[in-house]
Structure formats: structure tokens, C-alpha cells
C-alpha positions as CSV (number, residue, x, y, z in Angstrom):
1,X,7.4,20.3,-11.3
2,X,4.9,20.5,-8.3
3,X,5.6,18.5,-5.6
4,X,2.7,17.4,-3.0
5,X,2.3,15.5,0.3
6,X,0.2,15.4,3.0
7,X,0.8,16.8,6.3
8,X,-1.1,17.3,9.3
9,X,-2.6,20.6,9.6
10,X,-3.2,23.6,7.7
11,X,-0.6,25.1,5.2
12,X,0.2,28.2,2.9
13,X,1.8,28.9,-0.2
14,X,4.8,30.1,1.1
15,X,5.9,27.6,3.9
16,X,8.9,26.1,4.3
17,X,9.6,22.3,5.5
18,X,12.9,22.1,5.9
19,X,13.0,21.6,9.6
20,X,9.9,19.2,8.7
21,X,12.5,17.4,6.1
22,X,15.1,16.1,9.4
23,X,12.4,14.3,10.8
24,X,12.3,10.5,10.7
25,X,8.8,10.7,9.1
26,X,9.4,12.4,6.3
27,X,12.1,10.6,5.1
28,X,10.3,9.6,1.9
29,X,9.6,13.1,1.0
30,X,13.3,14.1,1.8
31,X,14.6,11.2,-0.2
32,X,12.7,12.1,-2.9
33,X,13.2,16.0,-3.2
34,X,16.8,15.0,-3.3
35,X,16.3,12.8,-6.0
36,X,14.8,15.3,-7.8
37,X,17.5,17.6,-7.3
38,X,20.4,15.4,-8.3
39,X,17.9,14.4,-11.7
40,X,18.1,18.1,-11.5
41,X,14.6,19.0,-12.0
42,X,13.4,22.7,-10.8
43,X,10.4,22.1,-8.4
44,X,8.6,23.9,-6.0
45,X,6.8,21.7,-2.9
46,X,3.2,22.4,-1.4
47,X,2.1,20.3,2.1
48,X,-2.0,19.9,1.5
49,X,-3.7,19.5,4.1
50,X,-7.6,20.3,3.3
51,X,-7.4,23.1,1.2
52,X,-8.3,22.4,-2.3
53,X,-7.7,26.1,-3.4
54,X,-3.8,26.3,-2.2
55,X,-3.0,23.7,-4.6
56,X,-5.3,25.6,-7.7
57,X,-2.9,28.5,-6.3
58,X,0.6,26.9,-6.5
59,X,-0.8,25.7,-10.1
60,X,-1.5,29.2,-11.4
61,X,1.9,30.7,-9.6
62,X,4.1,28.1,-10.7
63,X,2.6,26.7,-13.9
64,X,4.2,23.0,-13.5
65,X,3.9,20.7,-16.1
66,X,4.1,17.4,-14.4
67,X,2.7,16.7,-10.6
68,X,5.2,14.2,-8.2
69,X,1.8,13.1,-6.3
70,X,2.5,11.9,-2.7
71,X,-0.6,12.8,-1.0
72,X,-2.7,9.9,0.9
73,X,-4.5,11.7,2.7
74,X,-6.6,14.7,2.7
75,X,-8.2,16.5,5.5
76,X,-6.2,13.7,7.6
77,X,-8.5,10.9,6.3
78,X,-6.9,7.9,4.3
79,X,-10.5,7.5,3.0
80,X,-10.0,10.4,1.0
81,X,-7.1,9.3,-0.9
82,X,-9.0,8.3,-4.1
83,X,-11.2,12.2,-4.4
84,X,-7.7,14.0,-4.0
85,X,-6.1,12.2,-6.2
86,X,-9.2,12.3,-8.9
87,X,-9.3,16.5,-7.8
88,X,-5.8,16.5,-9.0
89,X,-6.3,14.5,-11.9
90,X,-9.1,17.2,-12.9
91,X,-6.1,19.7,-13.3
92,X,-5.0,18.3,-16.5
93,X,-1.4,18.4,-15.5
94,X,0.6,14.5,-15.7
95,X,0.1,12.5,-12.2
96,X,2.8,10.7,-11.1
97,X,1.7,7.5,-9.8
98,X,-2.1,5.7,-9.5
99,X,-5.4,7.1,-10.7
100,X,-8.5,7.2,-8.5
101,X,-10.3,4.3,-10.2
102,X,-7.1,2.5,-9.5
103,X,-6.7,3.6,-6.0
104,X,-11.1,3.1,-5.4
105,X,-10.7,-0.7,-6.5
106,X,-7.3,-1.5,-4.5
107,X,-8.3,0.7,-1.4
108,X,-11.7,-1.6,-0.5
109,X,-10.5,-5.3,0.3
110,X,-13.8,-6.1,-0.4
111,X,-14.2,-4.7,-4.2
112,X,-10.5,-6.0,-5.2
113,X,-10.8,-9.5,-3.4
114,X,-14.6,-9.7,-5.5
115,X,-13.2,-8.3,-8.8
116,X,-9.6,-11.0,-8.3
117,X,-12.0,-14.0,-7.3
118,X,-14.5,-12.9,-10.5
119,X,-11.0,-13.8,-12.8
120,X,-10.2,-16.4,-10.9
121,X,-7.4,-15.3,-8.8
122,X,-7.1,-16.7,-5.4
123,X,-7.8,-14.9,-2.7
124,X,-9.1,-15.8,1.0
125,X,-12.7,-16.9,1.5
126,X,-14.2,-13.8,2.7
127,X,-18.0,-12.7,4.4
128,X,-18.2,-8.5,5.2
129,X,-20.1,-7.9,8.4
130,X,-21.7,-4.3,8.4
131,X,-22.0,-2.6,11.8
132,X,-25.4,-4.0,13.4
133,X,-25.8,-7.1,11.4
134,X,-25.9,-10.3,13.1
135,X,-23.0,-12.3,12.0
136,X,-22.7,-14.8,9.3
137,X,-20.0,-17.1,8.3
138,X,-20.6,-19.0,5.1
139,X,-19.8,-22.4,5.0
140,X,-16.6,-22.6,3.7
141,X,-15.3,-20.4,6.3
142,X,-13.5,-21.8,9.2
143,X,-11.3,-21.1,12.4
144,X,-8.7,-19.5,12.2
145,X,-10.0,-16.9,10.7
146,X,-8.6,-12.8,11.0
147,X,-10.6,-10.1,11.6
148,X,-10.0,-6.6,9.5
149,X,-11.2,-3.0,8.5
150,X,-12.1,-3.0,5.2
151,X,-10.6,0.5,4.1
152,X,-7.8,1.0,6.2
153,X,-4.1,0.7,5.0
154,X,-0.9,0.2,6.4
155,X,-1.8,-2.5,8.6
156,X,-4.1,-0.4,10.5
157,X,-6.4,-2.0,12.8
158,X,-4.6,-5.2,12.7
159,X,-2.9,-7.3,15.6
160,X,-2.0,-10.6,16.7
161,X,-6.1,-10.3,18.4
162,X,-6.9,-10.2,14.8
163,X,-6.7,-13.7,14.1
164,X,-9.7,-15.5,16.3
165,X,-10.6,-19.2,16.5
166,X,-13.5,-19.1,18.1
167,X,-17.1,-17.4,17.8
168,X,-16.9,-15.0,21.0
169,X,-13.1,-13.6,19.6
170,X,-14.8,-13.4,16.4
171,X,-18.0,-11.4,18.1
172,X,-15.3,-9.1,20.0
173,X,-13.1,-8.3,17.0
174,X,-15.6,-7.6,14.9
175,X,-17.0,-5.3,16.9
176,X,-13.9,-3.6,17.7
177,X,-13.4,-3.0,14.4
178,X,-17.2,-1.5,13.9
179,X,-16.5,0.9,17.0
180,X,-13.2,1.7,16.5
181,X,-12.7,2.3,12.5
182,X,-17.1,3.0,12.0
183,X,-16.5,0.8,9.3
184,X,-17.4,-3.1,7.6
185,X,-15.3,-5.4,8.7
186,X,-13.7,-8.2,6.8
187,X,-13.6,-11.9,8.0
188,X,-11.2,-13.8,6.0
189,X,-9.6,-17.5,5.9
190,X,-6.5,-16.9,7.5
191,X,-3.9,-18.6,4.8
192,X,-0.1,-19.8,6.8
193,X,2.3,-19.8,4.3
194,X,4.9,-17.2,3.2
195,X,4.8,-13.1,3.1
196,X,5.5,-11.8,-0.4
197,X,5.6,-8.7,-1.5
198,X,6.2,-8.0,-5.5
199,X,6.6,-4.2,-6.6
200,X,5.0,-3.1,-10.2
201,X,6.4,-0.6,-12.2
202,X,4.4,0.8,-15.4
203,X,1.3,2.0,-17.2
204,X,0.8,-0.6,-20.5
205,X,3.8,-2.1,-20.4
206,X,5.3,-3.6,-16.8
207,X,8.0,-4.3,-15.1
208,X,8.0,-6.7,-12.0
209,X,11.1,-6.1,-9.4
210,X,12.4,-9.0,-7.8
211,X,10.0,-9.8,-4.9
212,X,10.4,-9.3,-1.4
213,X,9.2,-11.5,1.6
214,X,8.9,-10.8,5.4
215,X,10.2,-13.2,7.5
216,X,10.5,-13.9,11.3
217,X,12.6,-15.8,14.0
218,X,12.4,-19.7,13.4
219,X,10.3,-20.3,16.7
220,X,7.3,-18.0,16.0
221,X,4.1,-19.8,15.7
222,X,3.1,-19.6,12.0
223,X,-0.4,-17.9,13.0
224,X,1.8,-15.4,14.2
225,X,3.5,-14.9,10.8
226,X,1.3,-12.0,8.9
227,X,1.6,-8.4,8.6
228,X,0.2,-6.4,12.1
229,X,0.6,-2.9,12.7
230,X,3.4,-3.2,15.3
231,X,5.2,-6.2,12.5
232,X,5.2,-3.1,10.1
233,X,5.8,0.0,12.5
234,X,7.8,-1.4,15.7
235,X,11.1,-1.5,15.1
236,X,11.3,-2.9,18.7
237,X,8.6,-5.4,18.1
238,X,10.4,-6.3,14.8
239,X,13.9,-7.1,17.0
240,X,12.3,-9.5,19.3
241,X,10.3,-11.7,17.2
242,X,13.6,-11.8,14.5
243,X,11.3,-10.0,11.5
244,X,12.9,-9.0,8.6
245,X,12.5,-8.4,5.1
246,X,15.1,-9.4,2.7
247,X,15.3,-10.7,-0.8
248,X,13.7,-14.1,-2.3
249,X,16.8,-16.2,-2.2
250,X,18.2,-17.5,-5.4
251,X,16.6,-20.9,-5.4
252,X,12.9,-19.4,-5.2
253,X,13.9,-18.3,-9.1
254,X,10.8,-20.6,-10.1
255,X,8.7,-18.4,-7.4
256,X,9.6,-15.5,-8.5
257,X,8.4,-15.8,-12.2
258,X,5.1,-17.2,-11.1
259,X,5.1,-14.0,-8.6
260,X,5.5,-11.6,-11.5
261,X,3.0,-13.2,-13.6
262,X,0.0,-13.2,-11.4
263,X,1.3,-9.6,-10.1
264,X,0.9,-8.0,-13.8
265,X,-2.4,-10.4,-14.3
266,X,-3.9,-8.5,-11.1
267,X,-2.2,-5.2,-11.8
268,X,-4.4,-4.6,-15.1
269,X,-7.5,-6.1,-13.5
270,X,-7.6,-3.8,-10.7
271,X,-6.8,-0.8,-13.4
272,X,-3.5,0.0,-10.9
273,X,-0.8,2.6,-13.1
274,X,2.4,4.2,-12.4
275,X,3.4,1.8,-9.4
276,X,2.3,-0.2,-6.9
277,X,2.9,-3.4,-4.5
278,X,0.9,-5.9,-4.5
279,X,0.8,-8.4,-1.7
280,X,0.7,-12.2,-1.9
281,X,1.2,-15.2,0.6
282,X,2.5,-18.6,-0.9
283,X,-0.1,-21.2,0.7
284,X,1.3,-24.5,2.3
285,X,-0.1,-25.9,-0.8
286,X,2.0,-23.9,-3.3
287,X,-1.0,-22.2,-4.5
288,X,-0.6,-17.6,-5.0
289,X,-3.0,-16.1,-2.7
290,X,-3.7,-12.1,-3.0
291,X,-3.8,-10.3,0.2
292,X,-4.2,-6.9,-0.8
293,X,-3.0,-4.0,-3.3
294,X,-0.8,-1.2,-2.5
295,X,-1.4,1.7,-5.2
296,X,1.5,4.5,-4.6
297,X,3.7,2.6,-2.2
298,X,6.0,4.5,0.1
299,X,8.7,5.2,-2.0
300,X,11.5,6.1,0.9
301,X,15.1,4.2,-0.2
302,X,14.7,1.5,2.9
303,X,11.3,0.4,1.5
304,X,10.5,-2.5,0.2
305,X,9.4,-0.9,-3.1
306,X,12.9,0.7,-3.3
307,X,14.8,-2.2,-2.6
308,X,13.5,-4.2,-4.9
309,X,14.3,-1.8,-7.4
310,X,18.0,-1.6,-6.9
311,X,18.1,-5.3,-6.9
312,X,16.5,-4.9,-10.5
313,X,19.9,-2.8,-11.0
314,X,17.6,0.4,-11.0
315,X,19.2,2.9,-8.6
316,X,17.1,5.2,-7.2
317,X,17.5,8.5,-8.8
318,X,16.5,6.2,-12.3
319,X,13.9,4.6,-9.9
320,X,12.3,8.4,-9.3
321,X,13.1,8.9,-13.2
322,X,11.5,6.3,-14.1
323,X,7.9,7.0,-12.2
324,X,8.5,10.9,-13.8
325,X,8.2,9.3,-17.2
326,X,5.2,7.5,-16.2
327,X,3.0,10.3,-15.2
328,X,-0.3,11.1,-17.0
């Protein structure tokens, strides 16, 4: 097996990560090379950075016969995550995890909210403004509205100045977004209700964990209840405003089936395979909107993805099993 990641600067053949492997940040790699190891598959690991020939290399020297694909990135640009992955798909070697096509349609809010709305899938009313267009707002837009990048991931680009109610903090976020990311941005209906997250496992046949939700403190404002950078990536932040993620409780067992069965519905329509999380809010009135598809979540054991896994009763050497078996 060939094991690849992303890191942040040029690599070779023969380097080895395991100072790289103590750090904080690479606890997803680290959890999975040990998973690998107590599955007890022989593996060798290569860092890619932008050097499509290092990985031909390691192919040729190593001869794997199935890739344990964790690269997002290549040449340090999360826009390139759907060409490395179709690069590596070229190989002929299993993939772990999503395809490009899968990855191309989940990566652009735009393309997966228009393909979702097509089958009649909820999601947010929605206009894209281009970089030096004058801005439009169709009708059935109104304030509050939030403001987002249309390609980024991971919450990038998004804050509590994301969500504007009025024209000029529209003008200024939208622009923001236009100088800062060089990229559309995305003005959608900004839907208060709850955070839910539901993790997909499979190819033709899936399997839905139990859902996940993020939650905060009792007092926080319910425009300030969605999924910023600093919600995600602050542990501090997280502390003050009481945000956590935890299990659906046992009650929301009616929630949870209708969870899984529009997660599988948008799953196949947005041609996603191996695994993914898929994000949803429950409107104030009851209805499943999509928020946004997460093709090869991060798979570290404190993720949501995880977690919701071992609630399943998977534990997660079977979890990393399990994804192994789904490569192709």
C-alpha cells in the first residue's frame, strides 16, 4: 500500500515524517498509519507536494496495489484537489476514498446547490456574484443573508461578518471575498435552525452513521449559530461561546432516519464514493436543507466522521478497513 498526503513544501522519495507525525496537525495521518499497522498492512508513505513525478516514482519502486489517498491539496492550492486526485486515478491502482467527478461537483457550492435544487432537494436560495459585476439579488432573497467563497473548504473565508442584513455589508462582504479568495462569491438565504452533520460510508451500497450536530451555549443568538472558521478551528473560541458537537440525542430517532435518507438521496446525485459528510441544517420549519458536501472528510479519531462511526459500533481500525475495501 502507498500512502499519500499533502504537505507544505517540496519532498523526496526517501524522507522521513516522523518528527512531522508528533505534531498536532498531523494527527489524522498519524492515526491512520497506526491503523494501518495494527490491520497490519505493509505500506510505505510519500508527502506530495507539487511533484507529479515523485509519486510515478514511489509507484514504480514500491509497486502498491491499493492507494490510502489523503491529499487535498496540491502545489498548496485546495483548488487542485479534484486534478490530483483524477492524476492518481490515471495510475490504475484502487483509490481510497472520492473520485474527481465526485470531488468537482461537491467542491463548487454553486454546481452541487444547482444539481440538489434540479432533484428537488432543498437547499438555500442562492445568486453568485462574479468579481466586477454589479450586484443582483433575485427576489426571493432577503436579509439576513451570508456571504461565501464558492470553492473554499473548511469554513474558509467565513465569519460571524459573513452574515449581512443590509445592502452596504452585503457590498463589503462581497467584495472581500472577490479580493481576498479572487474568486465568485455565493449569497445565500441564511436558514436558523439546527447544525447536522451525517457521515456516508460506501460506493453502491451505503451506510449512514448516526448523525452529528454542533451546538452552542443557550444564550447565543441563533444568527450566530453556523459553522465559521474560528467555530471549526478555535478551540478557544469554541470554549467561550459553549460549542460542541455531540451525538443526536435518542429522541431525534425520527430525525435521524429522515437524515440518512436524504444524505444517500444526495450522495448518488452528486456521484460522491468511498466516504463523505454531507452537511444539513433542520429549518425552524422541519424542513432538510443542504449546506454543502464534504468528499474525503478528515478522518482523525476526534472527528466527527470518526465518531460517528464508533457510535455505529465500527471501531476505527474496521473504520480504516472498511474505506480499504472500498477503494477503486
Amino acid at each position: 500500500m502507498l500512502v499519500l498526503f499533502d504537505v507544505g513544501e517540496p519532498t523526496s522519495l526517501d524522507d522521513d515524517y516522523t518528527e512531522d507525525l508528533k505534531s498536532p496537525d498531523w494527527k489524522t495521518e498519524r492515526h491512520v498509519l497506526h491503523a494501518l499497522k495494527v490491520l497490519g498492512y505493509p505500506f510505505a508513505v510519500l508527502g506530495v507536494h507539487n511533484d507529479t513525478g515523485l509519486i510515478r516514482e514511489m509507484i514504480g519502486r514500491f509497486r502498491p496495489d491499493v492507494i490510502f489517498n489523503m491529499v487535498e491539496e496540491f502545489a498548496s492550492s485546495l483548488g487542485n484537489e479534484a486534478r490530483i486526485t483524477s492524476f492518481l486515478e490515471l495510475q490504475g491502482i484502487p483509490l481510497t476514498g472520492c473520485g474527481s467527478a465526485g470531488i468537482s461537483l461537491s467542491k463548487d457550492k454553486t454546481i452541487a446547490k444547482k444539481i440538489l435544487s434540479y432533484h428537488d432537494i432543498r437547499v438555500p436560495h442562492f445568486a453568485v456574484q462574479p468579481p466586477g459585476r454589479l450586484i443582483k439579488l433575485p427576489p426571493e432573497l432577503d436579509y439576513p443573508l451570508i456571504v461565501k467563497p464558492t470553492r473554499e473548504e473548511a469554513s474558509q473565508g467565513i465569519s460571524l461578518k459573513s452574515v449581512v442584513n443590509t445592502p452596504e455589508e452585503l457590498v463589503n462582504r462581497v467584495c472581500h471575498v472577490h479580493e481576498r479568495f479572487e474568486q465568485d462569491a455565493i449569497v445565500e438565504e441564511f436558514v436558523e435552525g439546527r447544525e447536522l452533520y451525517v457521515s456516508v460510508l460506501g460506493n453502491d451500497r451505503l451506510k449512514c452513521f448516526p448523525a452529528r450536530e454542533m451546538t452552542w451555549r443557550k444564550d447565543v443568538p441563533s444568527r450566530a449559530r453556523f459553522a465559521s472558521y474560528k467555530v471549526k478551528w478555535d478551540n478557544s473560541y469554541r470554549r467561550r461561546w459553549g460549542i460542541r458537537n455531540r451525538h443526536l440525542p435518542t429522541a431525534d430517532a425520527p430525525l435521524q432516519r429522515r437524515l440518512a435518507t436524504a444524505a444517500k438521496e444526495i450522495y448518488r446525485l452528486l456521484n460522491l464514493k468511498g466516504y463523505a459528510r454531507l452537511d444539513l441544517r433542520a429549518a425552524s420549519d422541519g424542513d432538510l436543507v443542504f449546506l454543502e458536501a464534504n468528499p474525503n472528510p478528515m478522518l482523525a479519531k476526534d472527528e466527527d466522521f470518526a465518531m460517528s462511526a464508533k457510535k455505529s459500533g465500527l471501531d476505527y481500525p474496521q473504520l480504516i478497513g472498511k474505506i480499504i475495501a472500498l477503494a477503486a
